[in-house]
N, C-alpha and C positions, 0 to 999 in steps of 0.2 A: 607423417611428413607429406606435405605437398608440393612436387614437383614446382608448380607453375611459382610457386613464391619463392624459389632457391635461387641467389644471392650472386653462382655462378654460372660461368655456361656449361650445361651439360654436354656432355659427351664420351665417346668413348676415346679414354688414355691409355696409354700403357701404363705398366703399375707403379714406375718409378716416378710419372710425372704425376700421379696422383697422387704419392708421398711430397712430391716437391709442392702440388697444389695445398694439401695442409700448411706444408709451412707457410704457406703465403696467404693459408686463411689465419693464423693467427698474426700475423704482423696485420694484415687489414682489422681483424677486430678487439686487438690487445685492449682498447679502449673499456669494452662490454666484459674484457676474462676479468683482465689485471683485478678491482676491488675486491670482486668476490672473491676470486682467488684469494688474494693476501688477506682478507676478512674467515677465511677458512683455515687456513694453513701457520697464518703468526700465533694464533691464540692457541691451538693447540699445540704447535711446537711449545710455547712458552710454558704452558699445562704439562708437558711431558717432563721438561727440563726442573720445573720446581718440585715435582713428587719423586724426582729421580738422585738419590744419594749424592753425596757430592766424589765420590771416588768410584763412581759406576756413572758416569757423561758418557760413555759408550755403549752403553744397555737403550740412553734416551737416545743416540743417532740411530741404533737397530731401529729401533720401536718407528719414527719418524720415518726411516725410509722403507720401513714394512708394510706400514698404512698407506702406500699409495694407489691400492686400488680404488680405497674411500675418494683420494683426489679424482682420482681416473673418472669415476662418475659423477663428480660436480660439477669437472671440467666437459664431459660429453654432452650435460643434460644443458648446460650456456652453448655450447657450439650448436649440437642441434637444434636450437629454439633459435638461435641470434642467423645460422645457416639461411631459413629458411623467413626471416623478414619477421623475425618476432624477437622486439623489445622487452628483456628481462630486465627487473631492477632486484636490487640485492633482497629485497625483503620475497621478492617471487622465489630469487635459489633458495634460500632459508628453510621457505617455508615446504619447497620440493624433499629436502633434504630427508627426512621420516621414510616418506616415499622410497628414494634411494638408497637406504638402508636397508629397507624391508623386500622390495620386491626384485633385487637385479642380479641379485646372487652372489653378492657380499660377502658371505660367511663361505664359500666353496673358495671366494679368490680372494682370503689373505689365509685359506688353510694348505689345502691339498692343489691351489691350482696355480697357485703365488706363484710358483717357480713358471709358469708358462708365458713360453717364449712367442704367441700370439696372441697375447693379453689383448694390446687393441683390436686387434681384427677380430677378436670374439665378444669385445665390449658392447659393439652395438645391437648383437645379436640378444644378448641377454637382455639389456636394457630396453632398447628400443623397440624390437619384436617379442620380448618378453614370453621367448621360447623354453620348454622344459621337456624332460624325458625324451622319445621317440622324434617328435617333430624338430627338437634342438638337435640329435643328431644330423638328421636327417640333413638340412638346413647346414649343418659346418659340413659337411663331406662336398654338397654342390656349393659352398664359397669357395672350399678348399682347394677345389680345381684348381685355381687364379689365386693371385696374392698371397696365400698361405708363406711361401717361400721367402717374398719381399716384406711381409709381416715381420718374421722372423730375422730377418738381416736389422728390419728398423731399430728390433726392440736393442739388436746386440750393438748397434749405431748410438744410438739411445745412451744404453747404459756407459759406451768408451767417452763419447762426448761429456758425461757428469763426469768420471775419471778425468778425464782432461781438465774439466773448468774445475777440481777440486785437488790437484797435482798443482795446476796453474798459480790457484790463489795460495798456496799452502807457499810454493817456492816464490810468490812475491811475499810473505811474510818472513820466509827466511833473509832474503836479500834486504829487508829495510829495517832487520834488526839488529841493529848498531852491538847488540853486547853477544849475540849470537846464542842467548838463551832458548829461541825456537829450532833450531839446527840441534843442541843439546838435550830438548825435551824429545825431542825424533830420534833420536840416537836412544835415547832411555826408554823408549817402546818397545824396541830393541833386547834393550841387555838390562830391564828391570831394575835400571837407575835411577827414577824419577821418585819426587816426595815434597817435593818445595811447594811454598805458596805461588809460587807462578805458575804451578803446573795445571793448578784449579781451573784459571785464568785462559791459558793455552786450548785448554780441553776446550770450556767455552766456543775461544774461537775455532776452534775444529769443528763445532757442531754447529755455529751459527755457518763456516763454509759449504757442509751437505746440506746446510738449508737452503740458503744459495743458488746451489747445483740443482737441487730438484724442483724448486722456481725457476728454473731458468727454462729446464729441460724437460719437464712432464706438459706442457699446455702444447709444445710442437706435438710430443710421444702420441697424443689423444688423438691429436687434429691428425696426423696423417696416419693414422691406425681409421679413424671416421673415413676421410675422403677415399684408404684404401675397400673400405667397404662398398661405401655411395660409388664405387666406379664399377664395382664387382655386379651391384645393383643394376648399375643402367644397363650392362653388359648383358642381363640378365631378362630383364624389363623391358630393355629397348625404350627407357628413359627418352631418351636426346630425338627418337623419330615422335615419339605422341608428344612431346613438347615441340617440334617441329611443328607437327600437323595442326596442334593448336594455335600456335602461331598464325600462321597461314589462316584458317578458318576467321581469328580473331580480325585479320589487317582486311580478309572480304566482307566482312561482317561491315567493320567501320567503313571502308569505299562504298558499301552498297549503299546504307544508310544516310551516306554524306551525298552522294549523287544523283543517287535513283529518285524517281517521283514517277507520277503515274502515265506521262506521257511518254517517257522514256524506255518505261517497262512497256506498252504496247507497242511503241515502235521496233523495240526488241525482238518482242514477239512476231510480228507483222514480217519483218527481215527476214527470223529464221524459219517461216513457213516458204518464204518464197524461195531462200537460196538455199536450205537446205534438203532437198528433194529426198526423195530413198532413190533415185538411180541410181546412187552410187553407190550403196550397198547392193544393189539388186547384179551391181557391173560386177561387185567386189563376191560376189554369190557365185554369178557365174562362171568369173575366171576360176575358181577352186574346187568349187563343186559341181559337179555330174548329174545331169538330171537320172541318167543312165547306168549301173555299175557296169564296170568292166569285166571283162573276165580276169581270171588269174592271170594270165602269161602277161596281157598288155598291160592290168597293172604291174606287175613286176618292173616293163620297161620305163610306164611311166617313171616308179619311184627312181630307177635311176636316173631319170632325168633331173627329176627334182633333187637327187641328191648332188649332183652335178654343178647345184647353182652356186655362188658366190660367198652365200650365208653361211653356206654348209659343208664348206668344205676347210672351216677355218680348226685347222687342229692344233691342239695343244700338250704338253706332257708336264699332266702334275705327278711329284713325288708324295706321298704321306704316309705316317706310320699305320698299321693295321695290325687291331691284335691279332695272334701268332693263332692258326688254324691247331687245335689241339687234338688232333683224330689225325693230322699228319707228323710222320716221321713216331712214330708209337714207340720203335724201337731204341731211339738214342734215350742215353739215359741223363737222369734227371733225380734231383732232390727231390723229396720231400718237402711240403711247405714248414712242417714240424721242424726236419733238421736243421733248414736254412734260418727260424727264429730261435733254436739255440743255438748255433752259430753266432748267427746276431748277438743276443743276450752276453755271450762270453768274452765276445769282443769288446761289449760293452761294459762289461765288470772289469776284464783286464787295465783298459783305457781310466776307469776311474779308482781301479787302484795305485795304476801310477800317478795319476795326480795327483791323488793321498798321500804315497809316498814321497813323491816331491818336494809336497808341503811341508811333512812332518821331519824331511831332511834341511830345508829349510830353517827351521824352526831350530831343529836342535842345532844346526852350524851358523846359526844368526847371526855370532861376532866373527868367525871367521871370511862370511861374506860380507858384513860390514868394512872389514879391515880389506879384503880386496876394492871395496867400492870407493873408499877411500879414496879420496886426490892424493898424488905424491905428496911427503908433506916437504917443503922447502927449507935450505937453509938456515936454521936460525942466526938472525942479523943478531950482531954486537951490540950491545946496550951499555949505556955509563951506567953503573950502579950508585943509585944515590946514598950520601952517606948521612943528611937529613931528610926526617921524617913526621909530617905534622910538628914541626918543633923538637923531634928526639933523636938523638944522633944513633943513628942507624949500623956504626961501623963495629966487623966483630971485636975489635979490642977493647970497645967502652964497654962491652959485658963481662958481668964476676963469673968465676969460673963454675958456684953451681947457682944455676940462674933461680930455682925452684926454690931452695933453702934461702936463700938471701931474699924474696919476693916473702917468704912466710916470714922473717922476721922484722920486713918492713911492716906487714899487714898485723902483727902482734904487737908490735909497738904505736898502733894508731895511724899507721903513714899508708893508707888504702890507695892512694892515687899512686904514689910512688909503687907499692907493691904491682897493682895493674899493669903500671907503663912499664916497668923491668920486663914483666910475661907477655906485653905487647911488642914491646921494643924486640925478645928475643925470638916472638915467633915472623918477625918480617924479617928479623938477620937470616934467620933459618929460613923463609921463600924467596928471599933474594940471594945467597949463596949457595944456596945447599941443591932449591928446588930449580933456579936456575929462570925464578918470574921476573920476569920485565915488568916490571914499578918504575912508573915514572915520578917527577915531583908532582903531580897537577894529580895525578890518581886520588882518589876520597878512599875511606875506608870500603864503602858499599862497589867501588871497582876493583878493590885488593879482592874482595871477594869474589865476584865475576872472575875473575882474570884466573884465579885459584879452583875455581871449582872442579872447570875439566880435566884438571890437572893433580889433583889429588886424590887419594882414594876418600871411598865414603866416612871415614873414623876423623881422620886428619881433618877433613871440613869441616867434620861437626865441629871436633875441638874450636882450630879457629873461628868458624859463626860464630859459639857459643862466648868465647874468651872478646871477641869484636863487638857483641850486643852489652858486655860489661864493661867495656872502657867507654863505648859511647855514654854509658848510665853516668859513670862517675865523672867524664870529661867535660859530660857537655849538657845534662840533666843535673849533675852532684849530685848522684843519688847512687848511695852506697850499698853494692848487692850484701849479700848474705852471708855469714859465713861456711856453711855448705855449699854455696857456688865458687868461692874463693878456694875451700879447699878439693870440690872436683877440678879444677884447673890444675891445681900445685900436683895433685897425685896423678895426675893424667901427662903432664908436660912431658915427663920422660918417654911414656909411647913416643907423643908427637915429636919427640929431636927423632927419636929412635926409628920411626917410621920407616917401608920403603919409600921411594923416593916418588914414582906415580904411578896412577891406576895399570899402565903397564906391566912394569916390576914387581907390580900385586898380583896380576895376575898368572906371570911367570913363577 
């Protein structure tokens, strides 16, 4: 890296405005991330998601947000070049990429180092200085001084802000789902409800929003984890004064060149033989120096005189910390360095078995803090109960009294549609009186089902899907099911009247 070609103004920051300075190097060079970026990151997202089973979408979000230290050095290796006045094109990362694999220490940080929480403030170290063993310690202990601390708040800033933008978008999907199937796929994460084909679907979208989340939020993570480095640097370096000084050197350089010629220069010259004499040095000799020493006593006085003067008598009182003299006070007592790190340690085991536990209580009382999380549920409004339905009178008196046996011997005598609409007709009698569903007239079959599902246990649903995909067959295809689907219907009807009444009552 070369100072003189860097982008911004060096200097010394405090460490917060050097994470603010990231953020504001990538909003100025989003132009040079953004391609490569999304030319690295969609292809393999979509590579993860088609090898990945389709009832394990959550093994592919692991895997995606596990690999982000791979991002972390695609993203460093464009900052640091694009930093310092060097134009990358996509075919230059590309072909970096082997590179970044092999030599930056790749395989330590998605194993044993993944978890650390100064990932960026270590990235450049690996990468860029391309430190190993003794000298890489070495090296993180004097950055450590500084930044180390604001490293670590970045990374946990980092991580709450993708929680946010992935809560965010999760709860605009529930708000602009009209049948409220995303609300009920969330809830069956939960209490191991879920099985539908929407759920496939859903899952999807859960993984295309951590994709999202970590485009959004890893190219700031890199930039101010970089700038918190390059500040630690100049601090170090004293960056900002040899770029000063160069400066300076440069702008005399050009005045002299621009101005100078050779008459000018010996007039110069000519001036400062005349006005610059040595008597004033020879003035400035003698006022301070002695041709003479003195003895002891009258310098003594001198000195006080001189200390007497104006310059020197300007006092001040600094406070600062000093390590603690360890040959004083022998007798107070004192730990051990041993005892005080199992101390540590135990404290440290205690603190993460309670969050173990916390989880695993979690876990096992998951519907009961659901049902606390729960909104009050409100009143239920009065509804007209309708007494038609798709053309079939809906009301309990037009049903025979055994609905199952009179359905078999419409369906024995050749009358398959009549058989149907009896065991249809009779199971919307039964969700509209018994279960207490709000059916309207404008409702389709595919909303009777929506409206029924949260509300019924898992058995009851099936029934009805199953018994709803065969009336549409013969309704509205004329396509006559089978007679083993006619007779799982007929033998099964008496659960479904007999049912309890909702997943509640099921589970009481």
């Amino acid at each position: 890296m070369n100072p003189d070609n860097i982008i911004i103004q060096v200097r010394q920051r405090s460490e917060w405005e050097a994470v603010d300075m990231g953020f504001r190097l990538v909003q100025q060079l989003w132009r040079q991330i953004l391609p490569a970026w999304l030319m690295l990151i969609l292809p393999l997202a979509l590579g993860i998601i088609l090898l990945t089973p389709e009832d394990y979408i959550w093994v592919a979000g692991i895997v995606i947000w596990w690999l982000k230290p791979l991002y972390d050095r695609v993203l460093l290796h464009i900052l640091s070049r694009s930093l310092f006045s060097e134009k990358l094109s996509m075919a230059d990362v590309f072909s970096a990429l082997p590179g970044l694999l092999k030599n930056t220490g790749l395989f330590s940080a998605l194993t044993w180092r993944r978890f650390s929480f100064s990932r960026s403030y270590n990235l450049p170290i690996w990468q860029l200085e391309q430190l190993r063993g003794q000298p890489l310690k070495e090296r993180k202990e004097l950055l450590y001084l500084q930044g180390h601390s604001q490293a670590v708040a970045l990374t946990i800033s980092c991580l709450l802000l993708t929680l946010i933008i992935i809560l965010s978008l999760i709860a605009l999907s529930i708000f602009f789902d009209p049948l409220g199937q995303v609300w009920e796929y969330w809830k069956g994460i939960f209490t191991n409800a879920n099985g539908s084909d929407i759920d496939h679907i859903l899952s999807l979208i859960n993984y295309g929003i951590l994709l999202i989340a970590i485009i959004i939020i890893e190219p700031f993570f890199v930039a101010a984890g970089f700038t918190l480095y390059l500040n630690r640097r100049t601090q170090l370096e004293a960056w900002d004064i040899e770029l000063s000084f160069r400066s300076i050197g440069k702008r005399l350089t050009e005045k002299v060149a621009k101005h100078a010629s050779i008459f000018t220069v010996a007039a110069a010259c000519l001036i400062s033989l005349l006005v610059f004499q040595p008597t004033t040095a020879q003035a400035a000799s003698d006022e301070y120096f002695s041709r003479h020493r003195l003895p002891v006593k009258e310098s003594s006085e001198v000195l006080k005189q001189v200390m007497q003067a104006e310059e020197l008598t300007d006092l001040r009182q600094i406070s600062t910390w000093l390590p603690r003299d360890k040959n004083k006070n022998k007798d107070d007592f004192k730990l051990s360095d041993n005892i005080i790190q199992f101390i540590s340690n135990g404290l440290k085991m205690v603190l993460w078995a309670v969050v173990i536990v916390l989880l695993l209580m979690a876990v096992v009382y998951r519907k009961r803090i659901l049902a606390m999380l729960k909104p009050p549920s409100k009143k239920e409004e009065s509804f007209e109960k309708p007494d038609v339905l798709f053309g079939m009178d809906v009301r309990p008196d037009s049903l025979p009294d055994d609905i199952a046996g009179t359905a078999r011997t419409f369906w024995q005598q050749g009358e398959h549609r009549n058989a149907l609409s009896l065991l249809y007709r009779g199971a919307l009698i039964q969700l509209i009186h018994h279960d207490s569903l709000a059916i309207a007239d404008s409702h389709t079959e595919g909303d009777i089902l929506a409206l029924a599902r949260p509300l019924l246990s898992e058995s009851r649903f099936s029934y009805i899907n199953n018994l709803t995909t065969n009336w549409r067959d013969i309704a509205y295809a004329h396509r006559v099911p089978g007679d083993e689907q006619i007779e799982t219907l007929l033998t099964s009807w008496t659960g479904f009247q007999s049912a309890p009444d909702n997943k509640t009552q099921e589970q009481t």
